[in-house]
C-alpha positions as CSV (number, residue, x, y, z in Angstrom):
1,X,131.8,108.6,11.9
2,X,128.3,109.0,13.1
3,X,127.1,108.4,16.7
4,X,124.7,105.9,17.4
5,X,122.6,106.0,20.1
6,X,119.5,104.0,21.4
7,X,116.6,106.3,22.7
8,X,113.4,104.7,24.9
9,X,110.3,106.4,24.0
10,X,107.3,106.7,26.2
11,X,103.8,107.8,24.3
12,X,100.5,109.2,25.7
13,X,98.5,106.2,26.4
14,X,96.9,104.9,23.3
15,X,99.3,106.4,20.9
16,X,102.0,104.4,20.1
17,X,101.2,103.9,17.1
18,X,100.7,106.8,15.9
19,X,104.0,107.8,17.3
20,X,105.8,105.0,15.6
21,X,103.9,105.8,12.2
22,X,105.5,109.3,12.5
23,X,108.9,108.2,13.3
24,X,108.8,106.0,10.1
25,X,107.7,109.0,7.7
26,X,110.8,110.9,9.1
27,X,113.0,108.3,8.2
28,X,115.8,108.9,10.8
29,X,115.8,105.6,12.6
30,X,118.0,103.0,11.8
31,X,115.5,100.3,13.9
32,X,111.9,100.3,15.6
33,X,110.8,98.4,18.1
34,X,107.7,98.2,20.1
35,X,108.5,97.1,23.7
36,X,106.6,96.5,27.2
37,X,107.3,98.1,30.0
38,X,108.9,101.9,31.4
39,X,108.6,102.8,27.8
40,X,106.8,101.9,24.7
41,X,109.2,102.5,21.6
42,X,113.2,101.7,21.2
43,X,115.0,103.3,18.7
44,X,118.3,103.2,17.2
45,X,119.6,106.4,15.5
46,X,122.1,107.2,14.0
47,X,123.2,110.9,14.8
48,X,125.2,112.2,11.4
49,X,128.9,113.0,12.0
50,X,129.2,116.6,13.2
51,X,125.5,117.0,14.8
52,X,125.3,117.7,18.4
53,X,123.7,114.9,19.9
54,X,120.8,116.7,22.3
55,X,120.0,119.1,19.3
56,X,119.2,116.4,16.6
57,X,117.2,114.6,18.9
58,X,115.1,117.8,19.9
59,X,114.8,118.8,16.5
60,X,114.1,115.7,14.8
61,X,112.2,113.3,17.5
62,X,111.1,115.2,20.6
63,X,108.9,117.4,18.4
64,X,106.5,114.5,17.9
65,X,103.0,115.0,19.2
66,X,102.1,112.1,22.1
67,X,105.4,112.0,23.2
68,X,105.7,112.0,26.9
69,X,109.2,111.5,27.7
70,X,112.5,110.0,26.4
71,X,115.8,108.1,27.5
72,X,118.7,108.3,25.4
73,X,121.3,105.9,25.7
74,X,125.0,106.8,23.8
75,X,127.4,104.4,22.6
76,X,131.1,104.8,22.2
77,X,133.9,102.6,20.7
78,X,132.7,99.8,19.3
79,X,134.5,96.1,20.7
């Protein structure tokens, strides 16, 4: 079973969306949204079964140019 998780996003100042352009080409987000605010960008991701967590997220968002910082949320058992 996968892991999802809900990461904020904070850009550079005037690069949002170029940030969210490049999230979208990766195709690793399950949602998108643009918010006000801390932080520019929510995502939900799914992290495949069997992936550590911190190492998919390094790998596949953090490298992004224009990214400043991150908060990743985790979920557990769903009610």
């Amino acid at each position: 079973m996968s892991t999802c998780v809900f990461i904020q996003i904070r850009c550079k100042p005037g690069t949002t969306y170029k940030v969210a352009e490049e999230i979208a080409l990766r195709e690793i987000h399950s949602e998108l949204y643009s918010t006000s605010g801390e932080y520019d960008l929510l995502m939900k991701l799914y992290i495949p079964e069997g992936e550590d967590v911190g190492k998919f997220i390094n790998d596949h968002l953090l490298k992004i140019p224009n990214i400043e910082r991150s908060l990743t949320t985790m979920t557990f058992k769903v009610f």
